[in-house]
N, C-alpha and C positions, 0 to 999 in steps of 0.2 A: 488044574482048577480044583481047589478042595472042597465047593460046595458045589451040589448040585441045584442049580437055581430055578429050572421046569417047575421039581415039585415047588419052590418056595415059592412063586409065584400065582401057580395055579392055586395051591392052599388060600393065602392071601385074597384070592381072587373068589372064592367060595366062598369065604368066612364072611367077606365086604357084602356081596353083591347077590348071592344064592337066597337069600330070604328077603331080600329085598323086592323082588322082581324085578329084575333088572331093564327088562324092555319095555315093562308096560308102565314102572312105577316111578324112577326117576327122570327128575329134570332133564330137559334136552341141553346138550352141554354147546351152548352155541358161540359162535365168533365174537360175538360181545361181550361173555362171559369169561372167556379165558383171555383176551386183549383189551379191551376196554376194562373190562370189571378186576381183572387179576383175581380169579375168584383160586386158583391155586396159590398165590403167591404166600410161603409162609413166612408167619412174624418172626424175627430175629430180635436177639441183646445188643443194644447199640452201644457203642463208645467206653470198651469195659479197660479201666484202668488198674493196675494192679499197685498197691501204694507201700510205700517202705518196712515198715514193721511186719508186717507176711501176714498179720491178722484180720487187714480187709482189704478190698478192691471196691473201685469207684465205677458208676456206669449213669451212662447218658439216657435220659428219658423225658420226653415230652408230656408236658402240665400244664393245660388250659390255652397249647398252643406255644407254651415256651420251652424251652431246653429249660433241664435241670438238671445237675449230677449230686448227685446221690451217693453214699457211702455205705457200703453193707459189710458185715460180720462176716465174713468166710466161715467160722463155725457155724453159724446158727442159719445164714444166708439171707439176713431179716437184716431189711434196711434201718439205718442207724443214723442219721445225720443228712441233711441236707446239704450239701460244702459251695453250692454254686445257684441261686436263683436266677435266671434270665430274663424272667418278668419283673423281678426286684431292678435291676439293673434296667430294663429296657434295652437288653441287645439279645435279639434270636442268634447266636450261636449253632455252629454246625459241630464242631470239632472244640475238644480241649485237651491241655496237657499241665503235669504239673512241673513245676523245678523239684530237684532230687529230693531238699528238706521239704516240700508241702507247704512251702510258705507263701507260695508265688502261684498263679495258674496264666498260662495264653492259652487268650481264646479267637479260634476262629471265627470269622463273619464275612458274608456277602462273597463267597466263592467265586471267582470266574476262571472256570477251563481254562486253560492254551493248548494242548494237548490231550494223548489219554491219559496220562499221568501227572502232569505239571499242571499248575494254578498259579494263580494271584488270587490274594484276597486281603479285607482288612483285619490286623492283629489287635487285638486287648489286653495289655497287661494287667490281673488283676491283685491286687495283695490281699492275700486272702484273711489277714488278721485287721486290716483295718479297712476292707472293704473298695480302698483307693482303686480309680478304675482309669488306663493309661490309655491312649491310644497310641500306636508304634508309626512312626515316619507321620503322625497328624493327620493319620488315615487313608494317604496314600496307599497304593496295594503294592503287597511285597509279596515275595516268595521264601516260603521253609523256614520261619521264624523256629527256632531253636534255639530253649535253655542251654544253657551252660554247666555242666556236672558240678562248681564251683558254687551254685545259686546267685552267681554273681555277674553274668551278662545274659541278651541274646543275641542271637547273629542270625542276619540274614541275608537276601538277594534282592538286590531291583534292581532295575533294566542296566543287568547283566553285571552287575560289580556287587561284592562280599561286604558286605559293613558285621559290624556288631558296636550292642549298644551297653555301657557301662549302668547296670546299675543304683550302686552307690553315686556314684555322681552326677550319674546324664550325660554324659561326654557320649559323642558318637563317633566309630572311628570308621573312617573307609580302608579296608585292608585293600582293594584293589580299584585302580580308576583307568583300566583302560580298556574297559567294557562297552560294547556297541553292539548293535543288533546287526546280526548277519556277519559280525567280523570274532568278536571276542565273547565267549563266554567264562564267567567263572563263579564257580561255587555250586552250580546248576547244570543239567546235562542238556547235552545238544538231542533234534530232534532223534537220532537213531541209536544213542545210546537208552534214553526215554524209551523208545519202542522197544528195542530187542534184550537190553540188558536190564529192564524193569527199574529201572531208574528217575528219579528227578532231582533228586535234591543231591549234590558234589560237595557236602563239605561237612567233615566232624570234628567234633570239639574232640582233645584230648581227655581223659582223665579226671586232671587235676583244673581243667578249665585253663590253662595259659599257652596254651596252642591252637589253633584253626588248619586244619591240613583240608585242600581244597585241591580241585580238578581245573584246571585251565585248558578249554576246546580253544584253538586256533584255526576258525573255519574260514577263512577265507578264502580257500582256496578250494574251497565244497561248490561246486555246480550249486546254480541257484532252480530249486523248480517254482513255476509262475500257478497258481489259481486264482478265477475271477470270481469274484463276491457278487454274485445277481441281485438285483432289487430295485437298484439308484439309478439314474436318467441315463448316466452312464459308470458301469460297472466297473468296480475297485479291484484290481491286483493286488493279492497277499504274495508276496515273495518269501521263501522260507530255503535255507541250505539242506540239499536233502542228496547223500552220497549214494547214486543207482549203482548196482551190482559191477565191479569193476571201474568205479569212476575213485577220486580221490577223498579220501577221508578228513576230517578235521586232523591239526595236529595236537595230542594230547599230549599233560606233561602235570605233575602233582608236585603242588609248592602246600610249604609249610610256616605258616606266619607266628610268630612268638611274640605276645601281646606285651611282656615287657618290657623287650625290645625295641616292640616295633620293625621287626626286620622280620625277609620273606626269604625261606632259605628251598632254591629247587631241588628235587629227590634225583640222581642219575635212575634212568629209568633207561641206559642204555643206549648207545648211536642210536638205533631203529629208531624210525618215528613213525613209521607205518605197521604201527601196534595200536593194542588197545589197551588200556587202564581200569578196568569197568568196577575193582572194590580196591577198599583200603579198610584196616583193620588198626585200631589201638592196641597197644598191649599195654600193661600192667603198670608196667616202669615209666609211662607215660615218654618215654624216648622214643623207641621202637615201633615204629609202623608198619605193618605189612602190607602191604602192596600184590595185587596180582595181574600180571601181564601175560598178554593173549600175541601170536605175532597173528599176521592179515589173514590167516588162511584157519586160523584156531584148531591145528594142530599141535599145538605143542604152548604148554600153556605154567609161568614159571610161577612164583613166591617169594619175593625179594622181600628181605626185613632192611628197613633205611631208619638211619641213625638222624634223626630230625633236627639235632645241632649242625650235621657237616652236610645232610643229603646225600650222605654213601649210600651203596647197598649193598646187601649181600644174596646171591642165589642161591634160598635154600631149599628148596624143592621142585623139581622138575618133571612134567609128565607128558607125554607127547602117544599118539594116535597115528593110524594108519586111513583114521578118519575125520574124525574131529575129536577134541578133550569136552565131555560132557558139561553143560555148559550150570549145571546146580550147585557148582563149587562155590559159585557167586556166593551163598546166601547158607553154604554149610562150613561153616569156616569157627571155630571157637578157640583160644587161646586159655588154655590151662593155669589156674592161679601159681605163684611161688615159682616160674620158671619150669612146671613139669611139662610143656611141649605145647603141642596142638591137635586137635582132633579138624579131621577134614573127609569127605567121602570122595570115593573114585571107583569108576567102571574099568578099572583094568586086569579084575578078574571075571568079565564078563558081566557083573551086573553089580550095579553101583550102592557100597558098602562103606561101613566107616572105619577110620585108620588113625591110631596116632603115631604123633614123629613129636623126636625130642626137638629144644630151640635152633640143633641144626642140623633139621629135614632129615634124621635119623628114624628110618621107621622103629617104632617101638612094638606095634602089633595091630594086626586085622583086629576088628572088634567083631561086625557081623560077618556073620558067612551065609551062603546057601544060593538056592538059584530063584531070588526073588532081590525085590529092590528096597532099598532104604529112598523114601521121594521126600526127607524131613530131617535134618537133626535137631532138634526142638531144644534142648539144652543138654547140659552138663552137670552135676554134681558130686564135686571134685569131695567135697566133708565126706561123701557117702560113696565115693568114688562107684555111681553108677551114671549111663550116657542114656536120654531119650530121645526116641523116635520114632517116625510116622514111617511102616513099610508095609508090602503088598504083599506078606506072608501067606498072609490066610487065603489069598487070592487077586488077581491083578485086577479085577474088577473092585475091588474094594482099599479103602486104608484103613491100617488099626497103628495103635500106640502102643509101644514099648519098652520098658524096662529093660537095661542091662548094666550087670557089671565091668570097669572098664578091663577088667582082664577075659572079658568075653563071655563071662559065665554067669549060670543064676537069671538068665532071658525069663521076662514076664510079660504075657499079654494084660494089660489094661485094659483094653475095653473091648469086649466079648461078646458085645451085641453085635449082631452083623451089618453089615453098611457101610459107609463113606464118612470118615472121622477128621476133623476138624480139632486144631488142639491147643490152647492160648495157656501156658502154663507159666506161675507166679516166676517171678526173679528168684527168690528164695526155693525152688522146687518145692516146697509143701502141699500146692496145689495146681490143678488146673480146672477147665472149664472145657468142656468136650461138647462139639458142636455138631450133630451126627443127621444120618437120614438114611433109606434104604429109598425104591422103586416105588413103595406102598407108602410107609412112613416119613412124615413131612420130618424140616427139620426139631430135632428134640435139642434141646440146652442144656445139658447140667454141670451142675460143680462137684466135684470129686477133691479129696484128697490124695496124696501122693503115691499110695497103696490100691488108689483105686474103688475105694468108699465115696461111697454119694450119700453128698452132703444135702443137697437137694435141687429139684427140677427148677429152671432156671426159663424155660419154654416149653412148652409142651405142644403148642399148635392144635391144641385137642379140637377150637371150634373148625380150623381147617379138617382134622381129620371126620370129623362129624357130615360137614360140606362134600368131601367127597364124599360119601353114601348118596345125598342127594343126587349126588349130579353122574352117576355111574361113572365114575374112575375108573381108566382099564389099567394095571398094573404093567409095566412091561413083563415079558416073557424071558427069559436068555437061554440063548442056543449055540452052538459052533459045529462048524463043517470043517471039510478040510477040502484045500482046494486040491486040483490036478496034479501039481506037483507034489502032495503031499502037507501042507502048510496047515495049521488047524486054526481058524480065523473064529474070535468072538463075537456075536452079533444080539440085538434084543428086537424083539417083534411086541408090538400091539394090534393087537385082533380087535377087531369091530364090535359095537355093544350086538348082542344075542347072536353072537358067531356060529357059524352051521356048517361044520366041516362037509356038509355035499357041496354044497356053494363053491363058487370061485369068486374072489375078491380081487381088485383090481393093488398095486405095490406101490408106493410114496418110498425108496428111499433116502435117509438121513446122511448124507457122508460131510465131515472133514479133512480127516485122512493125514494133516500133517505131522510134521517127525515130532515124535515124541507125544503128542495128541493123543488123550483117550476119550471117546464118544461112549462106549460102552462101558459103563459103570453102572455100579449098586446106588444110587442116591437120588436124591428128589429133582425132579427138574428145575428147566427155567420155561423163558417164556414160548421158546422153540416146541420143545416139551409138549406145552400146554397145550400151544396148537395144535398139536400131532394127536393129544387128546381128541380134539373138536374133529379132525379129518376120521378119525377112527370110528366117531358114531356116523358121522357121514358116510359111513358104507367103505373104509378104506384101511387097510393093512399099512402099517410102518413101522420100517424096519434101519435100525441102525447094522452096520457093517465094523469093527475096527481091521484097519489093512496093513499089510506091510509098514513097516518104518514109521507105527505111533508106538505106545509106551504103555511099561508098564509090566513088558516083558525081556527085558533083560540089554546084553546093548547090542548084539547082533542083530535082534529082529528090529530093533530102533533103526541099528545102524543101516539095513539091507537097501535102503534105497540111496546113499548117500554116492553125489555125480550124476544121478541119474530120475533128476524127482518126476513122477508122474507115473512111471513105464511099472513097476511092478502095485503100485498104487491103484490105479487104472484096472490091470489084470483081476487085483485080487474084487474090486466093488463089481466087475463084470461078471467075475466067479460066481458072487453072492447071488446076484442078479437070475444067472442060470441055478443056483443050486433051489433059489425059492420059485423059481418056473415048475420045477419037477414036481412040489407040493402039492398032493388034487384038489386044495384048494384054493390055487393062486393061477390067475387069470394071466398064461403067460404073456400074453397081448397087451397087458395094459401094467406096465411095470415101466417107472419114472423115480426119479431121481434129483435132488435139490439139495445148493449148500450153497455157503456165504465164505469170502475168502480163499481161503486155500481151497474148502467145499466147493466153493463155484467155480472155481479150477480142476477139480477134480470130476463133478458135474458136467462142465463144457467138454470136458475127455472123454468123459464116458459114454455118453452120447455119443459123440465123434469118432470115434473109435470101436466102440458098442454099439454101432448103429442096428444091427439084427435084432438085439436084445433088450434095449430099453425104447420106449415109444417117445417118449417126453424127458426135458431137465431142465430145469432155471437155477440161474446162477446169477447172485446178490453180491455184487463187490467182488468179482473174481478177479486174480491175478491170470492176465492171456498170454504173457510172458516173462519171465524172469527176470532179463534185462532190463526191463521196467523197476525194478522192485530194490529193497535196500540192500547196501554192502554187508552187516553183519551177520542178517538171518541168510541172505540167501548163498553167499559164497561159505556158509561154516556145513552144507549142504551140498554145492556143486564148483568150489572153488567160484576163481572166477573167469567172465566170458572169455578173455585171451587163450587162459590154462583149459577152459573146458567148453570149446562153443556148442558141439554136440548136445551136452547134457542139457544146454540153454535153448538150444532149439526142436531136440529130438519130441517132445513131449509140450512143446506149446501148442495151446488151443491152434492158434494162428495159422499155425502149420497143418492144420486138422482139419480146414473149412470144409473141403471136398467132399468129405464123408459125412457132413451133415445130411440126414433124411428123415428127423424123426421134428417133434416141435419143441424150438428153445424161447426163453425167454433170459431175457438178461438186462438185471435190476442196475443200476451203479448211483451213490451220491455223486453230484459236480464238484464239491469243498470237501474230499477225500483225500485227506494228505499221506493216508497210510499208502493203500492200496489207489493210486492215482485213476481216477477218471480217464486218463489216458488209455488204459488198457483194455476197457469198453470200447474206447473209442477205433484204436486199433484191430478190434478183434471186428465192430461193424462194417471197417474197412475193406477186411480181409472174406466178409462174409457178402460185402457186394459185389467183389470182385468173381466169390467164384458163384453169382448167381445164387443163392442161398435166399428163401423165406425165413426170416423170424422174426422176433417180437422183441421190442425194449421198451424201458422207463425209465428215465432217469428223475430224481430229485436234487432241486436247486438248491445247491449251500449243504445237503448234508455231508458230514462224514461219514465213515466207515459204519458207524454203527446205524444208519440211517434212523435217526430219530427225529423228536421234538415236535413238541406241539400236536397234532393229528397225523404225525408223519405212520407211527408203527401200526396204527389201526391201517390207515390204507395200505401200508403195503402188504398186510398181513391178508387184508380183504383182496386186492391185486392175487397175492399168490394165491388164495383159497379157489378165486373161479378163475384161475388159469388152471389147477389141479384138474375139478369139476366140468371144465371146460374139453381140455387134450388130454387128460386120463380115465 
């Protein structure tokens, strides 16, 4: 770690809070104020568009209650144009986008969820020179409406088949009709590529706009899981195909529709069909698609370039693991103009770098080296022949952006303020827009030019930073021990308002813990955060841990727990647990523990397993065994249950029940499609059988992130006097 972050903290923490008086003079930061109120939540730049000519960017902002977008001067950064009124029009828009010449905009309206990633909603065609305002399918709701690079269609999804709509004429074509809910998807991802591969939208225009290359899910033969909808006289079954750890996968398969044709040409993607397809890539020449295939175990992970007239392919680069192929390649992948190659990143010098190979998967050269991570390749500019990126140089708690030449040399840090960097950089690389925060420092906004000159603050959150004075902000602290074995683990603490090292204060651990997962960073919170704010003036220490097998640290210590999730996971939050026991002033007696997720997973263990050393842990949407949970995340981690049943059962809560003796609670939504309700349910099971007291809650109809409507104020109040209560 290159910064020592104690002092930076505690400075921060003097400069805020030492003249203020801290105990006697600021607001009491209470449960209403950080959940109801969002009195930390900071203001963000919404809907920032970057527009053709590289001399402005367009951005979304609310006026009088209506969307507007807006057109600003990148030099000057002084709004310049109105290009979109929504009161004019009478439609609140959420989202816009333009067609490549500016001549066109869709707009989004009236959103509705399906997932955490996927929607329906209604589209707007607007002409932006004569004001003409369309609606798409007569308002029906569709999914992924997307221009055409041609300005001359769009193409989208509804229930489950590809169209796209002509332009110039109005003609609308169905590229595919043999779409059904629960049997065929196309254009659109099924639910577990959505979850694990960050996916929704299956399908991209070429180029030159006269191709649609699209993803076709054949799940039919996916196990169906059943949730019931509460509320009605009698209760609605949602049935959704959802592939559990070792059950069968959809069949994928990538077709290619050629609009003048009219004809749908399939890509060989190889015998296998028990693969995955999770990207496809354009190239230049508008023929050439790239393709990247994963086989069941994501081990071993190829590159096929397919010739979009005939649907060949060819393998042109290959990478394979003794664990799994790290899974960022998704979305690091750039194809070099004029045929000079592609740049792409990989962990197989230990810690995941960027690399280019010529058109056939000939490495040309490392580009970064050293024993930290590139978590970004932002772009390329090939005129200037330098590559950007987002890595954890300066330290794995943090991200910075940087400059480099593509032959490796001439590396520049860009932003030098310390924190967690965010980075939206123009097409034309000229500029970006750096979106940063530290522990202390909300997020800040600004716009820079390509060297790194600020052009000007774009956000500043200064009334929030003002807010926190009021209300005693505790800064986190950052620390690292090392465990037993010798392992050096990162962790952040917040001390109680007027902290008094004779005291002993009672411990609220924070864990996630999952692979690749960082808890312990430089940046501004969320609403968890906030909370943790509010328990801290309550009289209560919170302490985050990162363990074994998150990220951030290279791909061993990513990799250490892989076959085997929970068991060195576990070890290392238990570690943390005793190393802040020893501190004189932490109440070893009252040390607990809480997380959502994989959290609650790892909470339910620690406990259970830690039973000596932690008193208390709740667990909000835990997964209680794996078996339960999806094929792509959870077997790219422990194979699957045939190949590894141990690693599936060694470390489930389930299997844990007996060694409960401390107090648990355990949250779950009923309409959880991620992390199935089943798994509470299982785990209560297993908790009556071996005689076990504890405590649950369920809420009807939510999902995973258990919200809506009053839902987060109570469970927030719910966890608060359960802390108050058994810690």
């Amino acid at each position: 770690m290159k910064r020592y972050y104690k002092i930076q903290a505690f400075l921060v923490y003097v400069l805020l809070f030492t003249t203020s008086g801290l105990a006697q003079d600021n607001k009491k930061l209470t449960l209403e104020a950080v959940i109801k109120d969002q009195v930390f939540a900071p203001k963000t730049v919404q809907g920032i568009n970057w527009m053709k000519d590289g001399k402005y960017y367009s951005s979304l902002k609310t006026v009088a209650g209506f969307p507007q977008v807006v057109r600003i001067n990148v030099a000057t950064g002084e709004e310049s144009e109105v290009l979109i009124d929504g009161r004019e029009m009478g439609l609140n828009f959420s989202n816009y986008t333009f067609n490549p010449d500016e001549s066109m905009a869709l707009l989004t309206s009236e959103v509705e969820p399906i997932y955490r990633r996927s929607t329906k909603a209604t589209y707007h065609l607007l002409d932006l020179k004569t004001g003409t305002l369309k609606k798409l399918e007569n308002g029906d709701k569709i999914s992924y409406a997307t221009l055409s690079p041609d300005n001359q269609k769009v193409a989208y999804v509804k229930e489950n088949n590809l169209y796209y709509l002509d332009l110039k004429t109005n003609n609308k074509v169905q590229v595919t009709r043999d779409g059904a809910k629960n049997a065929i998807i196309n254009g659109a991802a099924d639910w577990v590529y959505e979850e694990e591969f960050s996916m929704s939208k299956a399908f991209f225009w070429s180029n030159d706009g006269n191709k649609l290359a699209y993803i076709r899910f054949d799940e039919r033969e996916v196990p169906v899981f059943n949730m019931q909808k509460w509320g009605a006289l009698y209760p609605e079954d949602e049935h959704f195909k959802y592939p559990k750890a070792g059950e069968k996968n959809a069949i994928v398969s990538i077709q290619i529709y050629n609009l003048e044709k009219g004809q749908t040409q399939s890509v060989d993607t190889g015998s296998d069909t028990d693969i995955y397809l999770p990207r496809m890539y354009w190239a230049a020449d508008n023929n050439t698609l790239a393709v990247i295939r994963l086989n069941r175990l994501q081990n071993q992970m190829d590159i096929l370039f397919a010739d979009s007239q005939t649907g060949e392919t060819k393998n042109i680069l290959s990478e394979t693991s003794d664990t799994y192929v790290d899974m960022d390649y998704n979305d690091n992948f750039l194809f070099l103009p004029d045929g000079e190659g592609f740049i792409g990143t990989s962990e197989k010098d230990g810690f995941k770098h960027v690399y280019q190979y010529d058109l056939e998967g000939k490495l040309i050269r490392q580009i970064t080296k050293g024993e930290w991570e590139v978590t970004e390749l932002v772009a390329v500019d090939s005129k200037a022949g330098k590559v950007y990126y987002v890595s954890t140089e300066q330290s794995p708690l943090e991200r910075h952006f940087y400059s480099i030449n593509l032959n490796g040399k001439k590396k520049k840090l860009l932003t030098p303020q310390e924190g967690t960097h965010a980075i939206n950089m123009s097409p034309d690389q000229q500029y970006y827009i750096d979106a940063y925060s530290t522990v202390s420092l909300p997020l800040q906004t600004v716009l820079y030019d390509k060297n790194g000159k600020e052009i000007k603050v774009l956000e500043n959150n200064q009334a929030l930073q003002e807010k926190m004075q009021e209300y005693a902000f505790l800064p986190k602290e950052f620390f690292d021990f090392q465990t037993l074995d010798g392992t050096s683990l990162n962790g952040y603490m917040i001390k109680p308002a007027a902290f008094d090292p004779s005291k002993t204060y009672p411990v609220l651990m924070y864990v996630y813990g999952g692979p690749g997962s960082q808890n312990v960073m430089n940046n501004w919170g969320s609403t968890r955060d906030w909370w943790h704010q509010h328990l801290a003036t309550e009289g209560y220490i919170v302490v985050g841990i990162d363990n074994r097998g998150t990220g951030g640290r290279g791909r061993d210590f990513k990799h250490s727990t892989y076959n085997q999730l929970g068991k060195l996971e576990t070890e290392d939050q238990i570690a943390g647990a005793k190393y802040l026991a020893e501190l004189p002033y932490v109440d070893a007696s009252r040390i607990g523990i809480w997380g959502w997720s994989y959290g609650g997973y790892m909470s339910s263990l620690a406990l259970m397993i830690g039973n000596e050393t932690f008193k208390t842990a709740m667990a909000v949407a835990p997964v209680t065994t794996w078996r339960y949970y999806d094929t792509i995340y959870t077997e790219r981690f422990l194979q699957t249950p045939q190949l590894n049943p141990a690693g599936y059962d060694d470390f489930s809560p389930i299997n844990h029940v007996n060694k409960l003796y401390g107090n648990f609670l355990l949250v779950h939504g009923t309409g959880d499609d991620n992390v199935h309700f089943q798994n509470s349910v299982a785990l209560v099971d297993a908790l009556i059988a071996a005689d076990k007291q504890f405590d649950s809650f369920y809420y009807p109809n939510r999902n995973h992130g258990i919200h809506g409507g009053n839902t987060t104020w109570h469970l927030y109040k719910m966890l608060t006097n359960y802390v108050k209560e058994k810690l």
